[in-house]
C-alpha positions in Angstrom: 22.4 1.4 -10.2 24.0 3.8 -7.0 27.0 5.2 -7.8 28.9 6.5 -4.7 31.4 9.0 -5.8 34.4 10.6 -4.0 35.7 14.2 -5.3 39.5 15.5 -4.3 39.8 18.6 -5.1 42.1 21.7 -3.5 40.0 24.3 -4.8 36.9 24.8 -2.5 34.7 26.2 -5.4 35.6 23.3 -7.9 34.7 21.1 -5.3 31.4 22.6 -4.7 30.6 22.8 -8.9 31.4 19.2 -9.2 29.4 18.7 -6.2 26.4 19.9 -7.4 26.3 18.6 -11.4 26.5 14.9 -9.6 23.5 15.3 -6.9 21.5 16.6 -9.7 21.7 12.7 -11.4 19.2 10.7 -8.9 22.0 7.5 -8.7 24.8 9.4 -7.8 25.9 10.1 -4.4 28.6 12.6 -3.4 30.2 10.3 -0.3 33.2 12.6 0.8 35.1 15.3 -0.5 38.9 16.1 0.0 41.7 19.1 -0.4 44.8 17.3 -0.6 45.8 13.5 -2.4 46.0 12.3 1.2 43.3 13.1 2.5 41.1 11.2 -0.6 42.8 8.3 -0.1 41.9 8.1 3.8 38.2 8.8 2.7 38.3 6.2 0.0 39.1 3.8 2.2 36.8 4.6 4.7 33.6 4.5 2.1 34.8 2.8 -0.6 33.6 4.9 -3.3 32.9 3.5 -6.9 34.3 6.5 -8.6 37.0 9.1 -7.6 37.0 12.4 -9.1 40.9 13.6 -8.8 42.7 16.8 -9.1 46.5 16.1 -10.4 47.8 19.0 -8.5 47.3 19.5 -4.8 49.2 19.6 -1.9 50.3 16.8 1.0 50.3 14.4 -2.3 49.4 14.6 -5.8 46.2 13.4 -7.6 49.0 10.9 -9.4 49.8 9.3 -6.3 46.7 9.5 -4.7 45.2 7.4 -8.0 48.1 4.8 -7.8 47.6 4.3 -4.2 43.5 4.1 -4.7 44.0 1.9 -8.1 46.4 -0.3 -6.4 45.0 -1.2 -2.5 43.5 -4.7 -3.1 40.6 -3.3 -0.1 39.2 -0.8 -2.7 37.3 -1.0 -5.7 37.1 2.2 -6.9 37.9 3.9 -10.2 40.0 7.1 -10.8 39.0 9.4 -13.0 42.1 12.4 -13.5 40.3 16.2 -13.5 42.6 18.4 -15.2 43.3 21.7 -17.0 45.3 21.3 -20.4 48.0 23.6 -18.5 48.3 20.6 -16.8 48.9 18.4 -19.5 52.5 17.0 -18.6 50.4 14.6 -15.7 47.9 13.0 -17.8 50.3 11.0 -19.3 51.8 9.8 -15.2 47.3 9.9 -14.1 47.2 6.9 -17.3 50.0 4.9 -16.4 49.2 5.4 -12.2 45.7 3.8 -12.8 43.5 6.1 -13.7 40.7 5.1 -16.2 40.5 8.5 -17.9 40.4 12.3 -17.5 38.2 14.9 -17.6 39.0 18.2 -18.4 38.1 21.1 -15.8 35.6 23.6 -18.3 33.6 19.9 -18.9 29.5 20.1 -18.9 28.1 18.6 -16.3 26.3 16.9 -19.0 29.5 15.0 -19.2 30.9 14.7 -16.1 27.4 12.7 -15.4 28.3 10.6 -18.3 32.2 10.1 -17.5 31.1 8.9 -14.1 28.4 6.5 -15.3 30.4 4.9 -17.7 33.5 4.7 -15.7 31.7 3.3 -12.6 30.1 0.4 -15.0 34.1 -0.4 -15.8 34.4 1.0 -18.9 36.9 4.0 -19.9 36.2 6.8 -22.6 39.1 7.1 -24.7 37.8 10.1 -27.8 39.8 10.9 -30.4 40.4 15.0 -29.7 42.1 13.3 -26.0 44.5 10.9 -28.0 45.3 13.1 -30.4 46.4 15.8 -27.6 48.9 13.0 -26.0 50.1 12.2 -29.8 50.9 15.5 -29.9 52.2 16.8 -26.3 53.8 13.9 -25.4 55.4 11.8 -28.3 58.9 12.6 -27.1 58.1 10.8 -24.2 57.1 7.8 -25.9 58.9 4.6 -27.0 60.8 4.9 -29.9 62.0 1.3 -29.5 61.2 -1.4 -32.2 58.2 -3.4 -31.4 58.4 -6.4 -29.0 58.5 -9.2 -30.9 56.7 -11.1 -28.4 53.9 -8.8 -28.4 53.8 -9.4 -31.9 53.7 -12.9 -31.6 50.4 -12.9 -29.8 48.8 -11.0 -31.7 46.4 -12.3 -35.2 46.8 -10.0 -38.4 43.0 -8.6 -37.2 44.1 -8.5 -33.6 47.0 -6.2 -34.9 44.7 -4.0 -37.5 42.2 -3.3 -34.5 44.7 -2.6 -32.0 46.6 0.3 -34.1 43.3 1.6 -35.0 42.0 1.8 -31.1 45.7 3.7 -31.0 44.4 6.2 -33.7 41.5 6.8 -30.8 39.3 5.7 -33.8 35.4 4.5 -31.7 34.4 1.1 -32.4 31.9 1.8 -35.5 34.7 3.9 -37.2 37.0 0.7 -36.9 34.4 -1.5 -37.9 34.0 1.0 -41.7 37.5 0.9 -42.1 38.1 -3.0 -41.6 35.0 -3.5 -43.4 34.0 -6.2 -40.8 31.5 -6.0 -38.2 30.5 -3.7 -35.3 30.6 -6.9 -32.7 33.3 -8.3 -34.4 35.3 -5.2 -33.3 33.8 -5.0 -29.8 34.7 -9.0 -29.9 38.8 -8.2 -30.9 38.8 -5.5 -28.3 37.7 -7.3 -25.4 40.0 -10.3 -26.7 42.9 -7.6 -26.5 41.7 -6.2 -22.8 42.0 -9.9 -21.4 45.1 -10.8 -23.3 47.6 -8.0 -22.2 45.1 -7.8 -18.4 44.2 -4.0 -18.8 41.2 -3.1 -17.8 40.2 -0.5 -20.5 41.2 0.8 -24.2 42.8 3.4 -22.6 45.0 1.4 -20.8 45.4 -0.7 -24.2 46.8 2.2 -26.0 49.2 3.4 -23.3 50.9 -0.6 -23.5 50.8 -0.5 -27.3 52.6 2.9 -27.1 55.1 1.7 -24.3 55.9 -1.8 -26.2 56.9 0.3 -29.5 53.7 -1.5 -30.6 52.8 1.9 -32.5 54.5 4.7 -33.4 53.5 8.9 -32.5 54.5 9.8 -35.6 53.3 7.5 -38.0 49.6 8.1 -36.1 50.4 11.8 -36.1 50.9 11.7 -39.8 47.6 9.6 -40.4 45.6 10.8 -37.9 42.0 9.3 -37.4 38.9 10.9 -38.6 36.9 12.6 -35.2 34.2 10.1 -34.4 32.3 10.2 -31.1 34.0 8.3 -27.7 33.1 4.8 -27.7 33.2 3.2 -24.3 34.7 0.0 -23.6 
């Protein structure tokens, strides 16, 4: 499988490190590379990349723009994945509800920038639990404090509802399948079930609607807060 990959970036040597961890992986192609928000979104356009690597904070527009505009023009296909410094941690929140299908932090291994873009570029999302944990904590002001939506509710099967507050925990797949005490592929089963029912394309995604409907609450997951278990791709 090619990957074609697009990397926005103001910072000329972030560019270049990013750069050169993706060349080294034989199915990944570097296809443009950009300084400011607008500038990435003129290149995506012109070669369509799979995945965008995006800085939040450059100039002309912001990598939050730049990832709604990519995300949302019906002509492109591409995936947006946020690159970040935890000084930056007010825009992950805004990156997540523009489009983007996760975020990577700037002192990442390549080891794992590889793996970010492989699994985001097959159309899955990696959502660990150290990441939702960090936007429990930063950002629970932010979120809803409204009761649950009763419709939401509604749709949902007792299971549908015990797997859906556990994915909010950030708690992988196997993890959820211990403490429910059912099986691995039944989990995988409820998840994708949940994906097509509210139309988000990943559990990331998932969890930023079950936070926004009141679905589940920061601080009752900030008072019982999930075991670390390793991302789980969706």
């Amino acid at each position: 499988m090619s990957i074609s990959v697009l990397i926005a970036d103001d910072q000329p040597l972030m560019r270049s490190a990013l750069a050169s961890c993706l060349r080294a992986a034989p199915e990944i192609t570097v296809v443009g590379e950009a300084a400011t928000g607008a500038k990435a979104v003129e290149l995506a356009l012109r070669h369509r990349p799979d995945v965008a690597l995006v800085d939040v904070r450059m100039p002309v527009m912001d990598g939050v723009e730049a990832t709604r505009r990519m995300v949302r023009d019906d002509r492109l296909h591409t995936r947006v994945i946020v690159v970040t410094s935890f000084e930056l941690d007010e825009y992950i929140v805004a990156s997540l509800r523009a489009g983007a299908s996760g975020f990577l932090l700037k002192d990442a291994t390549a080891e794992e920038i590889v793996h970010a873009v492989r699994v985001v570029a097959a159309g899955q999302a990696i959502l660990a639990p150290a990441v939702t944990r960090t936007l429990l904590e930063r950002f629970a002001p932010l979120l809803p404090a409204a009761p649950a939506s009763p419709d939401l509710t509604a749709q949902l099967t007792p299971r549908q509802r015990d797997v859906l507050r556990l994915v909010a925990r950030g708690m992988g797949n196997a993890a959820i399948a211990e403490a429910l005490r059912i099986a691995e592929s039944s989990v995988k089963t409820h998840v994708a079930h949940l994906l097509a029912r509210f139309d988000v394309q990943d559990r990331v995604h998932l969890v930023i609607m079950a936070y926004e409907a009141g679905f589940v609450r920061p601080a009752a997951l900030l008072a019982d807060a999930a075991p670390e278990t390793p991302a789980t791709p969706v």
